[in-house]
PLY file of the C-alpha trace (Angstrom):
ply
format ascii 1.0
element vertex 560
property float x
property float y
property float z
element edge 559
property int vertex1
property int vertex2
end_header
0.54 21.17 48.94
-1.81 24.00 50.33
-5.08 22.68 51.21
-8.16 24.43 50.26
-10.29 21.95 52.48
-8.66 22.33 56.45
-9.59 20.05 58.89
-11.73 22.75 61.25
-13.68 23.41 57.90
-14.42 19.46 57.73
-14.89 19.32 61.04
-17.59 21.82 61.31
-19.06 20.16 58.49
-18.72 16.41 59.16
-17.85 15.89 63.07
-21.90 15.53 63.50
-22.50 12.95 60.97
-19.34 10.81 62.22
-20.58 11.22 66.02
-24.52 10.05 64.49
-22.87 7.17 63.18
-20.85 5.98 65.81
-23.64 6.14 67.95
-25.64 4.04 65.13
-23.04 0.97 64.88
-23.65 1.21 68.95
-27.01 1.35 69.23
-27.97 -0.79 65.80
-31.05 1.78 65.17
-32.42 2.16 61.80
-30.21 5.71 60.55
-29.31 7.30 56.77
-27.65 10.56 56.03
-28.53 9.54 52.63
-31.78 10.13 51.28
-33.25 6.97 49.80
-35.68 8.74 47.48
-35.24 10.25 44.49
-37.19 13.71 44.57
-35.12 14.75 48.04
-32.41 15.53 45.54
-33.91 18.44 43.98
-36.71 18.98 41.13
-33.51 19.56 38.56
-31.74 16.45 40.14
-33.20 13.67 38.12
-32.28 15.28 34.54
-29.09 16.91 35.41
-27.98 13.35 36.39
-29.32 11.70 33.54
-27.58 14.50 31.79
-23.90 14.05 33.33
-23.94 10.53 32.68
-24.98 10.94 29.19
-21.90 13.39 28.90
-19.42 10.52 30.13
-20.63 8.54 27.29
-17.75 8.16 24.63
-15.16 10.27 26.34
-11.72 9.22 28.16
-12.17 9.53 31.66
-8.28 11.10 32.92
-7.36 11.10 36.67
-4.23 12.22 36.22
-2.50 9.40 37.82
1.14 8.70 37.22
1.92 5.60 35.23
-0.68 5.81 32.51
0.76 3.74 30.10
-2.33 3.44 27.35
-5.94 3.60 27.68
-8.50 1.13 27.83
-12.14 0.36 28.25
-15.08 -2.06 26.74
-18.18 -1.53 28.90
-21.34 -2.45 27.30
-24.87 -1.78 29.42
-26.55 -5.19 30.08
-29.57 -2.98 29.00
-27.90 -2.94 25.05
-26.11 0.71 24.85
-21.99 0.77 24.79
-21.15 3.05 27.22
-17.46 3.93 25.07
-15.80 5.89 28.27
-12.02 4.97 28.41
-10.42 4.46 31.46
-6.52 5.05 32.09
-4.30 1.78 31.93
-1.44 1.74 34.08
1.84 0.54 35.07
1.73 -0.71 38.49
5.95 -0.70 38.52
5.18 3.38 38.48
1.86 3.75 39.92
2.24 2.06 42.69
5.66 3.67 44.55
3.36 7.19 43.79
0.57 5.74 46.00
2.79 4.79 48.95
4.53 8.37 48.52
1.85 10.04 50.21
1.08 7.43 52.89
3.13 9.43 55.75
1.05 12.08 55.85
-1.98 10.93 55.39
-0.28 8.40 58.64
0.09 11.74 60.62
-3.14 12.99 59.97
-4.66 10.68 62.57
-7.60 9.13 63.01
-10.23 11.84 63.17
-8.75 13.71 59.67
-8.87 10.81 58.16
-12.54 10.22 58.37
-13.51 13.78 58.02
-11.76 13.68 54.39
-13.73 10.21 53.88
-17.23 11.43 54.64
-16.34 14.66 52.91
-15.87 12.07 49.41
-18.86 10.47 50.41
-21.01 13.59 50.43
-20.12 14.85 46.90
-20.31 11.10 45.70
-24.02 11.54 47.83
-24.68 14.74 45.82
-24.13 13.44 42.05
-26.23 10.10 43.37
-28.22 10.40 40.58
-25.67 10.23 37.98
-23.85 7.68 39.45
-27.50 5.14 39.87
-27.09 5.31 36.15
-23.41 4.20 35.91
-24.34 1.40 38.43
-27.55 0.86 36.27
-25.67 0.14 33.12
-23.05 -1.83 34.06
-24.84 -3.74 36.51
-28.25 -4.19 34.99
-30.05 -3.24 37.84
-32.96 -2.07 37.02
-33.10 2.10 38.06
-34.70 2.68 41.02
-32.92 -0.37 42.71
-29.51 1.05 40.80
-30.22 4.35 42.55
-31.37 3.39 46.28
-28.60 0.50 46.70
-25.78 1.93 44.35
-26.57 5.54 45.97
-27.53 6.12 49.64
-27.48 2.26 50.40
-23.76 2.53 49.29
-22.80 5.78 50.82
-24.08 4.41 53.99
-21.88 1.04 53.79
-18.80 3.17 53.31
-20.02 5.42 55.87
-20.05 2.41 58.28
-17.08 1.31 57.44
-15.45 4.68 58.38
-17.13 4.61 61.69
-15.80 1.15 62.71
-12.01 2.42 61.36
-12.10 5.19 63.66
-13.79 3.75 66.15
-10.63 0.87 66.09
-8.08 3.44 65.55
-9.55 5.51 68.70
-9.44 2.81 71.15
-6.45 2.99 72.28
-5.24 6.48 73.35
-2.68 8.61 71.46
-0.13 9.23 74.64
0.18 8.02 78.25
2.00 8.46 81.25
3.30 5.69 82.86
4.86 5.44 86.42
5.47 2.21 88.09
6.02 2.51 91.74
9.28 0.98 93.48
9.23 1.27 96.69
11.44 3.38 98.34
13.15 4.13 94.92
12.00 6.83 92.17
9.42 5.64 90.15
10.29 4.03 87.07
8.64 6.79 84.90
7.77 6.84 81.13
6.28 8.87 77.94
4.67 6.59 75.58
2.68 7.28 72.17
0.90 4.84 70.02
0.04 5.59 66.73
-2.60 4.12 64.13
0.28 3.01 61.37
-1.33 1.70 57.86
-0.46 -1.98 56.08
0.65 -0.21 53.12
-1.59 -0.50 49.73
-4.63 -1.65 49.54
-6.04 -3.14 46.27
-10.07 -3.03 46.12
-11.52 -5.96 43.04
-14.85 -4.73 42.89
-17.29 -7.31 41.36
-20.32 -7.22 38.26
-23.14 -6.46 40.50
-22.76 -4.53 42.75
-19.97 -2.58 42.29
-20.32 0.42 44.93
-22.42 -1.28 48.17
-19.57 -4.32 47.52
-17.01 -1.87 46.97
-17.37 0.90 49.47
-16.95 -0.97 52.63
-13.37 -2.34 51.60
-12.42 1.12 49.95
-13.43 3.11 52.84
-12.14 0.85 55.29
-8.97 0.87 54.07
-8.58 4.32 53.48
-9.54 5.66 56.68
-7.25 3.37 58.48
-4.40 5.62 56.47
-4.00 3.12 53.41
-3.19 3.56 49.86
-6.19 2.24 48.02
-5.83 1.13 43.76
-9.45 0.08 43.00
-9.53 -2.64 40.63
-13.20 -2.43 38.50
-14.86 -5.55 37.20
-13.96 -4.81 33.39
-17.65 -4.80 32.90
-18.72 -2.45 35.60
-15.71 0.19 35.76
-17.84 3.92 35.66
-18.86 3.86 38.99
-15.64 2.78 40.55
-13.94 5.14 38.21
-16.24 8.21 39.07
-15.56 7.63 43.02
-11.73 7.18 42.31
-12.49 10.89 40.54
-14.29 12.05 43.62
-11.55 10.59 45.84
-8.81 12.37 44.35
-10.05 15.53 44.18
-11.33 15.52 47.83
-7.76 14.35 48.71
-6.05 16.94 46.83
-8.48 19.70 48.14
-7.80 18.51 51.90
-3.78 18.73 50.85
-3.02 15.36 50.71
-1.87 13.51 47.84
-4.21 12.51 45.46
-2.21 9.47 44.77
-3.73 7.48 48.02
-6.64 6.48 45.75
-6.18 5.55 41.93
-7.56 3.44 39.26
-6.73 0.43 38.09
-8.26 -1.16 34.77
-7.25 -4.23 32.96
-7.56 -4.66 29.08
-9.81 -7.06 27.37
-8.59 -10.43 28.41
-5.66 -9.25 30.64
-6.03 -10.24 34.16
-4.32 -8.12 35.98
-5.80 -8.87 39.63
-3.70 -11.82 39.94
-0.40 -10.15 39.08
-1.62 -7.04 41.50
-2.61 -9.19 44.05
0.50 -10.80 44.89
3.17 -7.19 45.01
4.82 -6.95 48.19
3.55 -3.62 47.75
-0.18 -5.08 47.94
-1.12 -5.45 51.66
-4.67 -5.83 52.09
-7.19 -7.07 49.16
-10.58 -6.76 49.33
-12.77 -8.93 46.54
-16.09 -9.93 45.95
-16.83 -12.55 42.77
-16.34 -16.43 42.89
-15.56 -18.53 45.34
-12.66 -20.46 42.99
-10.91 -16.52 42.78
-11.60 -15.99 46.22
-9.76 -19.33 47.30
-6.71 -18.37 45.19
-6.43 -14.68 46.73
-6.29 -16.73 50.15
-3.95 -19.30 49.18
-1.18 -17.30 47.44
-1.71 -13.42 48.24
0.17 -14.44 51.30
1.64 -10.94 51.75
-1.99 -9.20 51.91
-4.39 -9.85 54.59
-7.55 -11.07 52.66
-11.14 -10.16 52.95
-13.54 -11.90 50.81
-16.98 -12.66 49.76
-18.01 -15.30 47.96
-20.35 -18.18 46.96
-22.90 -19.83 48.98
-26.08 -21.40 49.14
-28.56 -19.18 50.67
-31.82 -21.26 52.51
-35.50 -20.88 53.68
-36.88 -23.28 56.05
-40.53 -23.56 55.24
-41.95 -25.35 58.36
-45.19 -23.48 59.02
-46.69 -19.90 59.04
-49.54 -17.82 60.68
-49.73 -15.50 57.50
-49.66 -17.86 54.25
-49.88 -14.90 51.88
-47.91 -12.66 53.84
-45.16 -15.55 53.23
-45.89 -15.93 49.65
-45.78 -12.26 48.86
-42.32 -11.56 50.84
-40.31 -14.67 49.52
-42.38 -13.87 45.63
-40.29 -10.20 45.99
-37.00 -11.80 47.12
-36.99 -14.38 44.54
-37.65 -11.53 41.49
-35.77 -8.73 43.36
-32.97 -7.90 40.42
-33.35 -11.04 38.71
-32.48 -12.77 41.60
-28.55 -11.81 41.38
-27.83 -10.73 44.54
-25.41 -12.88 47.05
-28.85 -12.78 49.73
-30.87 -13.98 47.22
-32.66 -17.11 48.59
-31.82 -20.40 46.09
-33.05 -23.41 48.19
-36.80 -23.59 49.65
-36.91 -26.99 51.99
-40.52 -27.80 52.47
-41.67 -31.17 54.70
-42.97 -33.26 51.99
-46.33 -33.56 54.08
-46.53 -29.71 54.03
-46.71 -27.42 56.33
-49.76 -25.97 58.70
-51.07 -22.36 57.93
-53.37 -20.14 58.68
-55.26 -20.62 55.29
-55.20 -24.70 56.29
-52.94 -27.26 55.66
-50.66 -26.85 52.75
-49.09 -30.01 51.43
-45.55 -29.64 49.05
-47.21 -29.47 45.76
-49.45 -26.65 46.84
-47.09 -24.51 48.67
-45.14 -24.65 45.24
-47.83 -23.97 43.02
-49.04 -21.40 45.33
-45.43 -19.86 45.57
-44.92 -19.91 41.94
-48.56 -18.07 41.33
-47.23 -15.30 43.33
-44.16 -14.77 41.33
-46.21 -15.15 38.35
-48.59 -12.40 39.96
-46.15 -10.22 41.11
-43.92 -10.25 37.37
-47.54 -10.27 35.38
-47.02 -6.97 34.07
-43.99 -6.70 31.92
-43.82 -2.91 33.73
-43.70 -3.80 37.13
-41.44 -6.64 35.88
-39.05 -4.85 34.43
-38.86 -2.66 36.98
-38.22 -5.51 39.48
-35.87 -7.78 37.85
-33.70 -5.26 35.93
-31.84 -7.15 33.33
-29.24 -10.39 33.51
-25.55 -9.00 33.98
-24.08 -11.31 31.68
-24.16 -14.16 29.70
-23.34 -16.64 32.03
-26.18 -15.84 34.28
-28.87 -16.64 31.50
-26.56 -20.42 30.89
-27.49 -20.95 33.99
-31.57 -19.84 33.89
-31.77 -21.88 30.78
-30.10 -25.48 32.27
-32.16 -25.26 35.16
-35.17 -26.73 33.54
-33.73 -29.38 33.07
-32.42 -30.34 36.70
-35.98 -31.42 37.67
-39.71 -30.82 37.36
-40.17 -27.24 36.48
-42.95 -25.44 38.79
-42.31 -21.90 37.35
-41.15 -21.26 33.84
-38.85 -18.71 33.09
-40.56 -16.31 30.52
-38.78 -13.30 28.30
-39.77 -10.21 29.06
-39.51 -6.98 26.80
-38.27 -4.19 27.93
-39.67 -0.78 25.58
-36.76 1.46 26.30
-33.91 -1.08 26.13
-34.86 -3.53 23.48
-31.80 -5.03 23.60
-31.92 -5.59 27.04
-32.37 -9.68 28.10
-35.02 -9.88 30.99
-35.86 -12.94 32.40
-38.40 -14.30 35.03
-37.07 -16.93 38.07
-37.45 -20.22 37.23
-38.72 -22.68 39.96
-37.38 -26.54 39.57
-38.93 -28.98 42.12
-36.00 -31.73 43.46
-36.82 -34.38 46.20
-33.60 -34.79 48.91
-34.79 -38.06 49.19
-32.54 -38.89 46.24
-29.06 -38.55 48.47
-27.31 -37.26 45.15
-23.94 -36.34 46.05
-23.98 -33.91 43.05
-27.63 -32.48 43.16
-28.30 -29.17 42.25
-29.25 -27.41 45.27
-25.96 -28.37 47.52
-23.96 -25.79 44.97
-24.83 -22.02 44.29
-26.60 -21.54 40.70
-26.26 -17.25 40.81
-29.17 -15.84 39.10
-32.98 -16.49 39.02
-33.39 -20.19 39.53
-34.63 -21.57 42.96
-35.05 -25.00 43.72
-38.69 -26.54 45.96
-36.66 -29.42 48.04
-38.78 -31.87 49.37
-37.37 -32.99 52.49
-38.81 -35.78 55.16
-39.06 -33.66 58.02
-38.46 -30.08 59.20
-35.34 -31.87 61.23
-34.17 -33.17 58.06
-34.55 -29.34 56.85
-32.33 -28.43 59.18
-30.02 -31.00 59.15
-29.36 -30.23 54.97
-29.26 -26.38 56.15
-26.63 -27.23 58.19
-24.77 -29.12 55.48
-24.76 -26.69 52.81
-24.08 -23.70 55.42
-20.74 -26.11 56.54
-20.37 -27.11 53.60
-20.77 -24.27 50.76
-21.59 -21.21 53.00
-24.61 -19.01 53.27
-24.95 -15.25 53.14
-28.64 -15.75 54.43
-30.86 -17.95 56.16
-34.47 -17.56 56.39
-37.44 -19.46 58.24
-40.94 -19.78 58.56
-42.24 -21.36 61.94
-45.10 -20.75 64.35
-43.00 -23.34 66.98
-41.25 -21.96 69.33
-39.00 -25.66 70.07
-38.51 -25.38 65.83
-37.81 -21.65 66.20
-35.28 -22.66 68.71
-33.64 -25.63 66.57
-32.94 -22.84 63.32
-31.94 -20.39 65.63
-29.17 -22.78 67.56
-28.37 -24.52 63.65
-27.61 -20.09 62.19
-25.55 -20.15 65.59
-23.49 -22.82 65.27
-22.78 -22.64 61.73
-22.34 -19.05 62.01
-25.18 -17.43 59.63
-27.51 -14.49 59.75
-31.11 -15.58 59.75
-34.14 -13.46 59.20
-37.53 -15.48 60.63
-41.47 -14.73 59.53
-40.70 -12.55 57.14
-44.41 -11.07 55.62
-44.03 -7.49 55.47
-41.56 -4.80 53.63
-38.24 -6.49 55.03
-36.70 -8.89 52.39
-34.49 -11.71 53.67
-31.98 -10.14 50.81
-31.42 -7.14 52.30
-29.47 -5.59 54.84
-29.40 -2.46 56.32
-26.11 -0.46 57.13
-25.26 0.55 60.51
-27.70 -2.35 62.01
-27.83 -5.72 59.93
-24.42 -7.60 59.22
-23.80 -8.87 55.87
-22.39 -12.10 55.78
-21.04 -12.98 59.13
-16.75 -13.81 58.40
-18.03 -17.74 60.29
-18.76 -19.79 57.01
-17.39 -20.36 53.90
-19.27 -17.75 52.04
-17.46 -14.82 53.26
-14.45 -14.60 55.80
-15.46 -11.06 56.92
-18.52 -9.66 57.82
-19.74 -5.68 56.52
-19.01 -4.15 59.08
-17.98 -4.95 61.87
-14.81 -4.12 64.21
-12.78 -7.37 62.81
-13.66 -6.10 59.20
-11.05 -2.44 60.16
-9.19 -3.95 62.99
-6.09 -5.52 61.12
-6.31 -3.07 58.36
-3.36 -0.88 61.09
-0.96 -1.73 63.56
-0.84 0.49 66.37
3.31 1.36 66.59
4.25 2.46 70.65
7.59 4.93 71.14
8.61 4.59 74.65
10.66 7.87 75.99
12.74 7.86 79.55
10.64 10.75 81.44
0 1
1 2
2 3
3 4
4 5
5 6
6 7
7 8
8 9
9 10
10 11
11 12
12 13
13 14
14 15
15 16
16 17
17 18
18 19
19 20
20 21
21 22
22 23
23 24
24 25
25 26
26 27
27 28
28 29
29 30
30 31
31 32
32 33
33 34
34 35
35 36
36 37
37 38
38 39
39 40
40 41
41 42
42 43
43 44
44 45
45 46
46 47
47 48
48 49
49 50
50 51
51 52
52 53
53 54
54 55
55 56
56 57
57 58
58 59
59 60
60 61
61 62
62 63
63 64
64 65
65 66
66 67
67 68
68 69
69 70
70 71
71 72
72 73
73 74
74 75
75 76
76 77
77 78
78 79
79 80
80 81
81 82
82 83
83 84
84 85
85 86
86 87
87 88
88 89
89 90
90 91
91 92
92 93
93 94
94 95
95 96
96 97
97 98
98 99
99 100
100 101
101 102
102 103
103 104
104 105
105 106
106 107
107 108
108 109
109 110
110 111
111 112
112 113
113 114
114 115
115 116
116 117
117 118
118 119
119 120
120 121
121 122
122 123
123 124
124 125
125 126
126 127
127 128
128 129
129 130
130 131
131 132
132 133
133 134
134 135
135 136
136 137
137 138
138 139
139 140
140 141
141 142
142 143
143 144
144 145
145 146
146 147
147 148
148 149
149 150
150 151
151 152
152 153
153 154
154 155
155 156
156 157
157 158
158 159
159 160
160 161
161 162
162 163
163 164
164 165
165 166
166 167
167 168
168 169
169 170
170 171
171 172
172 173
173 174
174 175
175 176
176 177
177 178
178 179
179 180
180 181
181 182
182 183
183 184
184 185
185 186
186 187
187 188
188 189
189 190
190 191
191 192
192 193
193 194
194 195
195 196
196 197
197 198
198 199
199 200
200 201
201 202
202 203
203 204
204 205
205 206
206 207
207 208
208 209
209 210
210 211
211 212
212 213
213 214
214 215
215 216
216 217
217 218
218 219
219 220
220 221
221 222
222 223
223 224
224 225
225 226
226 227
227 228
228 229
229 230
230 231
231 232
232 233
233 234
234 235
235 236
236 237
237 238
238 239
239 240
240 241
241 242
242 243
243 244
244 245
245 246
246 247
247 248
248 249
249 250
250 251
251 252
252 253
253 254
254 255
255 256
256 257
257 258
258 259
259 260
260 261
261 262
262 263
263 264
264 265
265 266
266 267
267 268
268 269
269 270
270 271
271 272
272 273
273 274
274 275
275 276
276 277
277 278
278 279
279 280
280 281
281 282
282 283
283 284
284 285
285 286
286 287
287 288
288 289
289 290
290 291
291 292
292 293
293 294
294 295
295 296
296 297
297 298
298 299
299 300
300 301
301 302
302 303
303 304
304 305
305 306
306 307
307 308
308 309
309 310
310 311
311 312
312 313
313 314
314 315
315 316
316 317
317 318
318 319
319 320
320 321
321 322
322 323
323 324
324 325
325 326
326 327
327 328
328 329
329 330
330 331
331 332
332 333
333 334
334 335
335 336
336 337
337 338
338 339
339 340
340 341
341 342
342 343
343 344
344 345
345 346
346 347
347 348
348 349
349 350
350 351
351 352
352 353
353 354
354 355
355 356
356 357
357 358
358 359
359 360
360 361
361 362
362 363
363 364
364 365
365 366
366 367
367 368
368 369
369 370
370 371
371 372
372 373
373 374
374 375
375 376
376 377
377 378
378 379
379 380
380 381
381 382
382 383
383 384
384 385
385 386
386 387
387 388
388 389
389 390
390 391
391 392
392 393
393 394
394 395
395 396
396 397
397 398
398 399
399 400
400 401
401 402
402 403
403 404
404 405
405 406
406 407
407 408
408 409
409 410
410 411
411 412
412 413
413 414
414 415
415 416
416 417
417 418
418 419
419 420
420 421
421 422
422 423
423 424
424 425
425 426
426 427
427 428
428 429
429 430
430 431
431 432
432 433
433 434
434 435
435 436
436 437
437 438
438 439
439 440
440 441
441 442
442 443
443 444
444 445
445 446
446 447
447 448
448 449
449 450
450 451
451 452
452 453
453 454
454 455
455 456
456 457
457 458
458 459
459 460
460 461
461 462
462 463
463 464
464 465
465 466
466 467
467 468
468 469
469 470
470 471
471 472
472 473
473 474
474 475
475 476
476 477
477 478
478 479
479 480
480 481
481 482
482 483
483 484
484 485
485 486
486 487
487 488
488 489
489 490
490 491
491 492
492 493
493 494
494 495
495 496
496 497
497 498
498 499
499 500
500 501
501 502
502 503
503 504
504 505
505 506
506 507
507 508
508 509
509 510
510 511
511 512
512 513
513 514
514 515
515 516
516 517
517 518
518 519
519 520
520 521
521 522
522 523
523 524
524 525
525 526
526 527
527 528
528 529
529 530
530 531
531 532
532 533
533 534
534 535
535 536
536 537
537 538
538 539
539 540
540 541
541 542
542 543
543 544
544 545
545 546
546 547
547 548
548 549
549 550
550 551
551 552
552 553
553 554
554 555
555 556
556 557
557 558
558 559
């Protein structure tokens, strides 16, 4: 097919922003191609991508992919509005010999081409970020702003990452060499050898409820730049924004003359379940998912044809041992507690605090009043239903608020959950954190905070000692997994002891957090999310082990 986009054309356009990158995964500086804020998208931005969303509303979204067999799609905005777009259903028995079609020459395109095309999709996906922060908005609940910074430019950057790593990988080893090993008084034994990047075959992306672009770009772009076919498989409640960067995918593709197959769409109808079937094809060679820890463990146990990458469960801790900033402290863990109604896989859930309290600069705190003082915060921080809802967004689903409304009765409540209205979206179920005070003490084998409870509920564990703080944060990290580890500690021997416990057990831990950083969030191109070491993920975003064994690198040895 002739391609409109050439690679000098993408070159010239993109070459800069890959080099910028690769220099930012080596150097781990703060860098964003993307803007985070909304105006630096134009003064007609904001409406025209209110406006193109709006348009989507009620219409059938076609890609033009081969095996559409029916059309499907249910999505209904956490925030009350049916969204009513309908997505292509397919049949994988046709779709999925198309995709593989056009994996030889996307193979010979090499490394470089390959990434040029990918950042290319990334920048119109960039340039439309404000209609897609309202896709992500209403199928993820987030509220907007926090839709738009971390399902736009937070996002693009992820998958931006990710392309850097694949093609740093792929580059590592050269394309061609001469080789000449001496013998002596004999020739040389002389020959030509190439090695070339060669793809696993098709990769199948299950994107999750919450965040379905940062959690789905990494894998998507990963894959893809490493010359893999890549079916995305949407959460059926959060399809539009995987669906509208299939769109952008295939047209970029097409454009650079390559087919448009490599990236399709895969939705399931109401009840149907199709990851399971699609994850164990022989066709299916690499699966990326994000969701539950009991799917998770079946995609590693029998998708034994696909190397797995997953992110799961686990039970994200703070260490409360001591500060020099006791409202810094309340103010920063207040924020990540609220952020987005605490569903985020960073969120913190369990807050061990010495049962004599802790020394600060405001005096000694004992238990009870660092969790009344803690639960104030929140309560000052969500006062106003505005800010609130502005902060928490709105729970995802049903299962979430199940969860917010057994949790007071696990334990003495510190913080009750309250409702919270929400003018524009009436419909829309907002809900405060609740706080539940539990004593480890107890030694229950099934108490609440050894298990993940996803949503806004955190528990105040009372615990002996800071060493018996650490010794339960190295349970549940062994045990259950963490995506993130926190601490508060003016010792440098206690400092130390965390530090050496996050080592071991192989989690990322954020210490004295007061200011604008949030032990929730990550940064692309510096922080690691998740760490591949525990069970709460087995791959870390990004990093080299997260492209490396998406390719095989194929050598042809020639006589000279």
């Amino acid at each position: 097919m002739a391609a409109e986009l050439t690679v000098p054309q993408l070159s010239a356009k993109h070459r800069p922003t890959l080099d910028q990158a690769l220099s930012a995964i080596r150097s781990r500086a703060y860098w964003s191609p993307h803007p985070e804020h909304p105006k630096a998208y134009g003064e007609t931005a904001p409406a025209d991508g209110l406006a193109a969303f709006e348009a989507l509303r009620g219409t059938r979204l076609d890609l033009g992919q081969p095996g559409t067999d029916g059309w499907t799609g249910a999505e209904v905005s956490p925030f009350g509005p049916e969204l009513g777009v309908e997505y292509p259903h397919v049949d994988p028995d046709v779709l999925l010999p198309a995709m593989k079609a056009g994996m030889g020459a996307w193979r010979d395109a090499g490394p470089e081409a390959r990434a040029l095309v990918c950042i290319e999709i990334l920048a119109r996906i960039s340039a439309r970020t404000h209609e897609f922060a309202h896709a992500v908005m209403h199928t993820s609940g987030q509220a907007f702003m926090m839709a738009f910074q971390a399902g736009g430019p937070h996002a693009q950057d992820r998958g931006l990452e990710a392309v850097a790593y694949a093609y740093e990988e792929q580059t590592r080893v050269p394309g061609q060499a001469d080789w000449s090993k001496p013998q002596g008084k004999k020739d040389p034994l002389e020959l030509g050898k190439t090695f070339t990047a060669v793809p696993r075959g098709v990769a199948l992306m299950i994107g999750c409820n919450t965040f379905p672009t940062w959690n789905g770009y990494p894998g998507l772009f990963a894959s893809l730049a490493t010359g893999n076919a890549v079916l995305v498989k949407p959460h059926p409640r959060a399809v539009l924004p995987l669906a509208l960067t299939v769109q952008v995918a295939r047209e970029v593709l097409a454009e650079a003359g390559f087919d448009p197959n490599l990236v399709a769409l895969a939705v399931e109808r109401p009840g149907e379940g199709i990851a399971k079937t699609l994850a164990v094809r022989p066709e299916i060679r690499l699966i990326d998912y994000t969701g539950s820890t009991e799917f998770g463990d079946w995609l590693e146990t029998h998708a034994r044809q696909a190397q797995v990458y997953t992110e799961k469960a686990g039970v994200n801790t703070v260490v409360l041992d001591s500060t020099d900033n006791y409202k810094g402290m309340l103010s920063n863990l207040a924020f990540s507690l609220s952020l987005y109604s605490g569903q985020m896989c960073t969120t913190p859930q369990n807050l061990l605090i010495p049962r004599d309290g802790i020394a600060t600069d405001a005096g000694h705190k004992t238990y009870d009043e660092v969790v009344a003082d803690l639960a104030a915060s929140v309560g000052g921080l969500l006062g106003d239903d505005a800010r609130a809802n502005a902060l928490l967004g709105a729970l995802v689903n049903p299962d979430v608020k199940s969860r917010l409304e057994a949790a007071a009765a696990l334990g003495e409540v510190a913080l009750a959950s309250r409702e919270v209205v929400n003018p524009e979206f009436p419909d829309a179920v907002v809900r405060t954190p609740v706080m539940v005070k539990l004593d480890a003490a107890k030694a229950d084998p099934e108490a609440p905070y050894l298990s993940e409870c996803f949503g806004p509920v955190s528990f105040a564990v009372a615990v002996d000692t800071t060493a018996d703080a650490l010794d339960l944060l190295r349970r549940t990290v062994r045990e259950k997994g963490a995506m993130t580890v926190g601490a508060y500690t003016t010792s440098a021997d206690t400092e130390r002891a965390i530090e050496e416990v996050c080592l071991e057990e192989s989690a990322q831990l954020s210490l004295n957090l007061t200011g604008g950083v949030f032990v929730n969030q990550t940064a692309a191109f510096s922080d690691f999310h998740g760490s591949g070491g525990n069970p709460a993920a087995n791959a870390a975003l990004c990093d080299g082990a997260f492209v490396a064994n998406r390719f095989r690198v194929v050598e042809v040895r020639r006589q000279a």
